[in-house]
Residue frames as a rotation matrix with the C-alpha (Angstrom) as fourth column:
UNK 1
0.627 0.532 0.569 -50.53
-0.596 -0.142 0.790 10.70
0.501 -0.834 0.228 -11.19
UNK 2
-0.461 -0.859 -0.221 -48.20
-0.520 0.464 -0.717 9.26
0.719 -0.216 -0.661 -8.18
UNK 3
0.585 0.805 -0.100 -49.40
-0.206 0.267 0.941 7.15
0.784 -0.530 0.322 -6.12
UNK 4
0.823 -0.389 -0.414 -46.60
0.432 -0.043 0.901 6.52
-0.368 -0.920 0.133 -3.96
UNK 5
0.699 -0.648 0.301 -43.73
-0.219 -0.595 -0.773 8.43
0.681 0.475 -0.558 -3.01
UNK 6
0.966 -0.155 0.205 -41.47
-0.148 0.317 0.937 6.20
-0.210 -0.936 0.284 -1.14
UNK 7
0.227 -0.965 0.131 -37.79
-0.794 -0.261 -0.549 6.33
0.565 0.021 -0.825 -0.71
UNK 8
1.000 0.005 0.018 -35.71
-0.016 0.677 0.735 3.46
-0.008 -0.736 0.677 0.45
UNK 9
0.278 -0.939 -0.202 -32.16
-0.797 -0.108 -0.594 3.12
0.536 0.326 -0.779 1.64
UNK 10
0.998 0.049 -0.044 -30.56
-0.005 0.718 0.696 0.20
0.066 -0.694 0.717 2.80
UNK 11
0.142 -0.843 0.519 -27.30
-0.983 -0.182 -0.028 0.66
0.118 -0.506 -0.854 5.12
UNK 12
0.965 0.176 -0.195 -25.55
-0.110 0.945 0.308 -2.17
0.239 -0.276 0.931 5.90
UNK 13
0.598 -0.438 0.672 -22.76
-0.685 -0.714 0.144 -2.12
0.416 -0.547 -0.727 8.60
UNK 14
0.860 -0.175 -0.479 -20.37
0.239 0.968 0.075 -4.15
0.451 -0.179 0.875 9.12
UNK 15
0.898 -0.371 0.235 -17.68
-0.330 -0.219 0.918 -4.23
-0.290 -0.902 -0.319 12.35
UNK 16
0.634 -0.754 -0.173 -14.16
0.483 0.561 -0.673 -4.28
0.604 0.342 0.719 11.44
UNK 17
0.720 -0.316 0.617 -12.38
-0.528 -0.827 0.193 -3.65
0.450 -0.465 -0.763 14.52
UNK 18
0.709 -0.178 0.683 -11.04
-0.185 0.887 0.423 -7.04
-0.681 -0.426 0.596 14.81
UNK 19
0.666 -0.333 0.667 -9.85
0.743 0.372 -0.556 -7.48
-0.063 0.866 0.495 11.66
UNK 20
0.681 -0.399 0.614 -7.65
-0.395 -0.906 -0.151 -3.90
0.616 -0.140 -0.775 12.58
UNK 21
0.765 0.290 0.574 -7.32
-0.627 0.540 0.562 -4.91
-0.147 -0.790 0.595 14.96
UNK 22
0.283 -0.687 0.669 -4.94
0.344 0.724 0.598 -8.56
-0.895 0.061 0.441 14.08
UNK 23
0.886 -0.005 0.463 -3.80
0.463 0.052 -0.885 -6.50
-0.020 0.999 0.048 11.39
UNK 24
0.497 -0.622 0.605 -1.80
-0.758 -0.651 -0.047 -3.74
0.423 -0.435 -0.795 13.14
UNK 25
0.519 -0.533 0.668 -0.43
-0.669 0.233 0.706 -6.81
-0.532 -0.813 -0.236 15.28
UNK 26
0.548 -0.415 0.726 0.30
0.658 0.750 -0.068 -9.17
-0.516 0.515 0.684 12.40
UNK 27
0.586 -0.717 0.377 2.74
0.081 -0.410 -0.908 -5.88
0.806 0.563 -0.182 10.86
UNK 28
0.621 -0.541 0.567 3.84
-0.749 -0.195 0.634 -5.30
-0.232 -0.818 -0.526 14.45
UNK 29
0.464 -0.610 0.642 5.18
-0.364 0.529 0.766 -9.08
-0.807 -0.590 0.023 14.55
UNK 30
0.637 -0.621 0.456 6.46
0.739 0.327 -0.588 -9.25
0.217 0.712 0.668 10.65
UNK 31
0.617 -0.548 0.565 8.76
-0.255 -0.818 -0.515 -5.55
0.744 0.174 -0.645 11.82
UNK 32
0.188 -0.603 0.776 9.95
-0.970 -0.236 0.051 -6.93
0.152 -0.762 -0.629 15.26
UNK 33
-0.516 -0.752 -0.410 11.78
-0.579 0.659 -0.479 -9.39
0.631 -0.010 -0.776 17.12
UNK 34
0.385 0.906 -0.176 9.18
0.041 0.173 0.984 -11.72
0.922 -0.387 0.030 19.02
UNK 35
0.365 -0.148 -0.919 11.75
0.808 0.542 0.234 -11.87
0.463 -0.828 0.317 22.11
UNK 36
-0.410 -0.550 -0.728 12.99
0.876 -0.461 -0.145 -8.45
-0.256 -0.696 0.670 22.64
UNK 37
0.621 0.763 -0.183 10.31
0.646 -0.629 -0.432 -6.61
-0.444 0.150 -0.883 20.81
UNK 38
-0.062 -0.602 -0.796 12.85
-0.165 -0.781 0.603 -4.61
-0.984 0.168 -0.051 19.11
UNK 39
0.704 0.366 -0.609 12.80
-0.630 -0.075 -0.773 -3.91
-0.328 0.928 0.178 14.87
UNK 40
0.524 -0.481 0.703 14.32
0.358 0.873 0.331 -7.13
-0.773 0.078 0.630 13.14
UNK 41
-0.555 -0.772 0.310 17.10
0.593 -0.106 0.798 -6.88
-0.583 0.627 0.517 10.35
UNK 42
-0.478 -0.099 0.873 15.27
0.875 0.032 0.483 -6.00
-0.076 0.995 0.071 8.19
UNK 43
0.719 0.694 -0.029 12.88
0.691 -0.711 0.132 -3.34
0.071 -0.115 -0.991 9.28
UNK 44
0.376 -0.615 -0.693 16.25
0.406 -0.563 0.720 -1.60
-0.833 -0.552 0.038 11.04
UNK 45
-0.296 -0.315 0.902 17.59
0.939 0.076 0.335 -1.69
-0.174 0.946 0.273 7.42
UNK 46
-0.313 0.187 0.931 15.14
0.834 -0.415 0.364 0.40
0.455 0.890 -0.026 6.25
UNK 47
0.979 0.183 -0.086 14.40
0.201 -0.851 0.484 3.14
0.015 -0.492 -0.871 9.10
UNK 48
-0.091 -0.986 -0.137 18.84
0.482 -0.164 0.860 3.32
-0.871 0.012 0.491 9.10
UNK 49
-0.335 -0.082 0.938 18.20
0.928 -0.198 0.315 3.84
0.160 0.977 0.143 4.97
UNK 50
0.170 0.815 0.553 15.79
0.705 -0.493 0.509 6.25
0.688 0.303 -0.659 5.69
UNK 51
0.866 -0.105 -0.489 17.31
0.303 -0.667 0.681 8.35
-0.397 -0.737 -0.546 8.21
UNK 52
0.052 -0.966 0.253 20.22
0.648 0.225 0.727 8.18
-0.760 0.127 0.638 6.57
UNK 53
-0.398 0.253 0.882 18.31
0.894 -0.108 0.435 10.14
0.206 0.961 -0.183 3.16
UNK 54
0.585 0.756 -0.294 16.85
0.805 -0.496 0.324 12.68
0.099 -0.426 -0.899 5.65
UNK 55
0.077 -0.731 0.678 18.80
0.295 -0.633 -0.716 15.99
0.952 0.255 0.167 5.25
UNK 56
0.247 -0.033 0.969 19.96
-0.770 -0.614 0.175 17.47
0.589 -0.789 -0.177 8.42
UNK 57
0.739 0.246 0.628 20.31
-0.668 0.144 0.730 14.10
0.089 -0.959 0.271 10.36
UNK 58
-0.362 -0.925 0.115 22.89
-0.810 0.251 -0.530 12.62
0.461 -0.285 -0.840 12.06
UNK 59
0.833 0.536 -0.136 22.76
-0.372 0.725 0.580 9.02
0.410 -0.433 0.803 13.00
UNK 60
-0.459 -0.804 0.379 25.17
-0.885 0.453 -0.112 7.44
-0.081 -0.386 -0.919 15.71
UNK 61
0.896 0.327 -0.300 24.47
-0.225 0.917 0.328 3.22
0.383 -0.227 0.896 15.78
């Protein structure tokens, strides 16, 4: 015999749009230059590497 038939679910929700948020901007400011906003040595490096490996493309710098 049942005497009860109760389901429970517990949700629990937690906002991470901040934390995205200063995440996307803390990779923004480890890839670029803080004064001219442009990719720093090292990032340039590796999008130059990588374009370079890409069949078909021509890079002028």
């Amino acid at each position: 015999m049942v005497l009860y038939n109760i389901r429970l679910m517990l949700c629990i929700i937690h906002d991470i749009t901040e934390e995205v948020h200063l995440k996307k901007e803390l990779e923004f400011s480890a890839a670029h230059d803080p004064l001219t906003g442009l990719l720093n040595r090292r990032e340039f490096t590796v999008w130059l590497r990588r374009q370079l490996l890409s069949p078909g493309v021509i890079v002028c710098c």
